[in-house]
Structures are given as C-alpha cells and as structure tokens.
C-alpha positions in Angstrom: 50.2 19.2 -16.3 48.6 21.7 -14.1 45.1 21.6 -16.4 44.4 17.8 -16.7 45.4 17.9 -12.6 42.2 20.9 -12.3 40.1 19.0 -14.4 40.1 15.5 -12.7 40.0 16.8 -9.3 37.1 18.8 -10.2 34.9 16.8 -12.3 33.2 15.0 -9.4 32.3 18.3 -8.1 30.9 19.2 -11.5 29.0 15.8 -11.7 27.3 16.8 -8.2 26.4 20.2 -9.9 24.8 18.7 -12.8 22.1 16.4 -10.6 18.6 16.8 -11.3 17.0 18.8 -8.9 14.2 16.8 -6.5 10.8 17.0 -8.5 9.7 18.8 -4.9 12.1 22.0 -5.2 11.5 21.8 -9.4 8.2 22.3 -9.2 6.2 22.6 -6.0 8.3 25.0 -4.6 8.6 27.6 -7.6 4.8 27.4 -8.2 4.4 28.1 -4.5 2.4 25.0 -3.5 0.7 24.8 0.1 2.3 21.7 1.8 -1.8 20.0 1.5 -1.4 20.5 -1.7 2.2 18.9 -2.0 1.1 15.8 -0.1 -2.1 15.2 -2.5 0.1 15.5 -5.5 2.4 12.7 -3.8 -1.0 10.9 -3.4 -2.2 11.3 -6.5 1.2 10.1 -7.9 1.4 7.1 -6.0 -1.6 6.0 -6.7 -1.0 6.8 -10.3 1.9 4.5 -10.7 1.4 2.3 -7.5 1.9 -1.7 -8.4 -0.2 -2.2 -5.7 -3.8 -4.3 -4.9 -6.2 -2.3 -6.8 -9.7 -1.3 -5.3 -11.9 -3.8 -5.5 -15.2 -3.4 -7.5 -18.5 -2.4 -5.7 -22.0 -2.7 -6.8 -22.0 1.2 -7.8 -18.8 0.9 -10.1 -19.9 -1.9 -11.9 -23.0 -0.8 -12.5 -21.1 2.7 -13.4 -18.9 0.7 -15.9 -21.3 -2.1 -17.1 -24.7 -1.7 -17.1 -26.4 0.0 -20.0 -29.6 1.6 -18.8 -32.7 0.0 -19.6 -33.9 3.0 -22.6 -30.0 2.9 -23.9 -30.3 2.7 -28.0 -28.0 -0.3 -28.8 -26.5 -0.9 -32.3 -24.7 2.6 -32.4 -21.8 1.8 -34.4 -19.2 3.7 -31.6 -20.3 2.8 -28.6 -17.5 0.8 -27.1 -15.3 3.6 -27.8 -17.8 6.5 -26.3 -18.6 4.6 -23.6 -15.0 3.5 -22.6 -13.6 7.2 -22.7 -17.3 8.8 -21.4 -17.3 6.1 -18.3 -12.8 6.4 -18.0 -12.0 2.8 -18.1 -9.4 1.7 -17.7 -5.9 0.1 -16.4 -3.4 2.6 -14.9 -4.7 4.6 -18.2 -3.7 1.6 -20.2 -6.5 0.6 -22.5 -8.6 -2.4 -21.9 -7.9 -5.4 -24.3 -11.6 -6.5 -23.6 -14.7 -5.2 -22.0 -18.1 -6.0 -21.7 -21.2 -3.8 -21.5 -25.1 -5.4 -20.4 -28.4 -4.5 -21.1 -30.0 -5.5 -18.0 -31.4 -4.5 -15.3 -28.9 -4.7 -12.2 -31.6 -6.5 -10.0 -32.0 -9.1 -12.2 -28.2 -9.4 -13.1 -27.6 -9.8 -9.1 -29.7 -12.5 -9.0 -27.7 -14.1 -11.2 -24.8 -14.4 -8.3 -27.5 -16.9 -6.9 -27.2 -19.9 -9.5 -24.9 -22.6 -9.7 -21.5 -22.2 -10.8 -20.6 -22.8 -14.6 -17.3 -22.9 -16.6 -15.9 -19.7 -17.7 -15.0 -19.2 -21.1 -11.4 -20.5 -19.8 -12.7 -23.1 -18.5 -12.5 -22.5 -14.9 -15.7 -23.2 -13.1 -16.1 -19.8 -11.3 -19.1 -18.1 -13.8 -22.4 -18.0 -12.7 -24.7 -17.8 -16.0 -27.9 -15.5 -16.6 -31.5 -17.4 -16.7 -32.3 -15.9 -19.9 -30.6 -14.6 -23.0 -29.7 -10.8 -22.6 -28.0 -8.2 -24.9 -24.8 -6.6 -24.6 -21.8 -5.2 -26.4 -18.5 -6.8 -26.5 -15.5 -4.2 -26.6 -12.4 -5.0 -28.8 -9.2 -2.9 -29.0 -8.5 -1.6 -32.1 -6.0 1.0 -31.4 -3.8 2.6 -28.7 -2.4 2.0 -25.6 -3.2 4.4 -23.6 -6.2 6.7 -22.8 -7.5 8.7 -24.4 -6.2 7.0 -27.9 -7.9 3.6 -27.0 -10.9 2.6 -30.3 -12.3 0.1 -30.0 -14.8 -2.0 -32.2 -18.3 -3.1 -30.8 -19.7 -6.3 -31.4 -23.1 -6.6 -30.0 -24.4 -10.3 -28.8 -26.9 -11.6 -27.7 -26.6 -14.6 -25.1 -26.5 -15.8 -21.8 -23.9 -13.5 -19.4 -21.1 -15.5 -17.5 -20.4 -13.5 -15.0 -18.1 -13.7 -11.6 -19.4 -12.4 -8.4 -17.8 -11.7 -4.8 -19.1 -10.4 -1.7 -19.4 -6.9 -0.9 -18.8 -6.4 2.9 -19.9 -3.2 3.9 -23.4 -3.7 2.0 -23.8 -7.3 3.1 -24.2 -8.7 -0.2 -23.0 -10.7 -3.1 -22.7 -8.6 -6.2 -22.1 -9.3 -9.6 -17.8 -8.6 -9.9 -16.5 -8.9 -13.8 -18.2 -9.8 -17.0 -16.6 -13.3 -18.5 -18.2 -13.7 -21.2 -21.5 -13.4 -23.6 -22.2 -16.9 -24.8 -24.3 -16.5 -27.8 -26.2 -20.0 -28.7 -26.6 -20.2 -32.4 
C-alpha cells in the first residue's frame, strides 16, 4: 500500500520537525537579546540550578541573615516569616526547615568562636557556646516549599547559642559560620 509506505518512511522526518526548539533561538533570539545579556542569563541559570559547592558564609551574610540589631522589638508574632522572605533565605529557593535568628551584638557573638568546643545538639563536638544566655528566635516551617510560600512559626528562646565557626580568609579571621542551636536551661 502506497500510503502506509509514505507514512513510515516519513515519520522520522516528522519526528525531527516536531523537536523543541533550543531555549536560545525560543527565546533570546525573538526578544532580541545582546549576546552579554545571553551569557548572564546562562549564568544566572546555572547558578540557579547548579548542584554544585555553594558559597561559603562570610561575616557580612551572616550577620545579613542572623543577627537581629540591637533596638529590634522581639516577640512579634511573624517574625520568622518577615524576616525569612525580607532577608531571601533560602536553599535553591527551597524553604529552610530550620533557622535561627540572635539578638546580639556581632562582636560579642565572634568572641564566642574563641571558647572551647562543646557538643552540638547532634552530638558532635564542633559548637562553640555563648558566655551568657542571649535571646533569639527559632524559625520552624509551617508551610511551603518553595519561596515565597515558606511560613514559618517563631519560637523565641532564651539560652546559651551553639554555634559553629570557620575561618574567613580574605579578612583574616574566624567568624561565627551557622547557628546549632539555642539551648534554653530551665
């Protein structure tokens, strides 16, 4: 049959027609994109959805992501949730399970990178823990995966900090790195 012969021979040709075009001709090319601004879309992309090491923290994004300053007004009822979309925390714009937020001053958080190691609240002995009892907001998820649907619920404690700390090359000193824990004594 002269139709089932046309058809088979020319399905792999229709196939070939029916690819996807590359997201490069799709859209950068229609819109008229400059090639710079091609290659920071790439970037951007990349970056977005990269598996790879992530930066790691210095002593201006933690205290962008951490501290509370000194005259902040604890005990508001949605702060985890403000903060964590006002500051963009996140993972990959995956929501946090956890975070932490301290009311301290960064000084005398740093200094707390110079005391002797403690367990962690998993046990590991990696935390170093703050001289005195401080105050601070623990960050539970609630809802949503991604940003900007991530709510949270704010406990606030007050405790000692655990803390982990690394060194920070470029500035030649240790800072404080991620926030373990706020051990509350009863």
């Amino acid at each position: 049959n002269m139709c089932t012969l046309l058809t088979s021979q020319s399905l792999p040709l229709l196939l070939l027609l029916l690819q996807p075009l590359p997201l490069r001709v799709l859209m950068l090319d229609k819109h008229g994109f400059s090639d710079e601004m091609d290659e920071k879309f790439k970037d951007y992309i990349d970056e977005l959805y990269s598996t790879g090491p992530t930066r790691p923290p210095t002593k201006e994004s933690f205290q962008k992501y951490v501290m509370l300053e000194p005259d902040y007004k604890l005990y508001y009822d949605h702060l985890c949730t403000h903060e964590i979309l006002f500051r963009n925390i996140h993972n990959r714009f995956y929501c946090k399970k956890e975070h932490f937020f301290l009311h301290i001053a960064y000084e005398e958080l740093q200094k707390t990178c110079h005391t002797k190691y403690v367990a962690c609240k998993n046990g590991i002995r990696k935390c170093h823990k703050t001289k005195e009892q401080i105050e601070g907001a623990h960050c539970a998820l609630t809802e949503g995966t991604n940003m900007p649907g991530c709510r949270y619920e704010t406990t606030y404690k007050k405790g000692y900090a655990l803390i982990t700390c690394r060194w920070q090359d470029d500035i030649g000193e240790i800072i404080p790195d991620y926030v373990n824990s706020i051990l509350e004594i009863p």
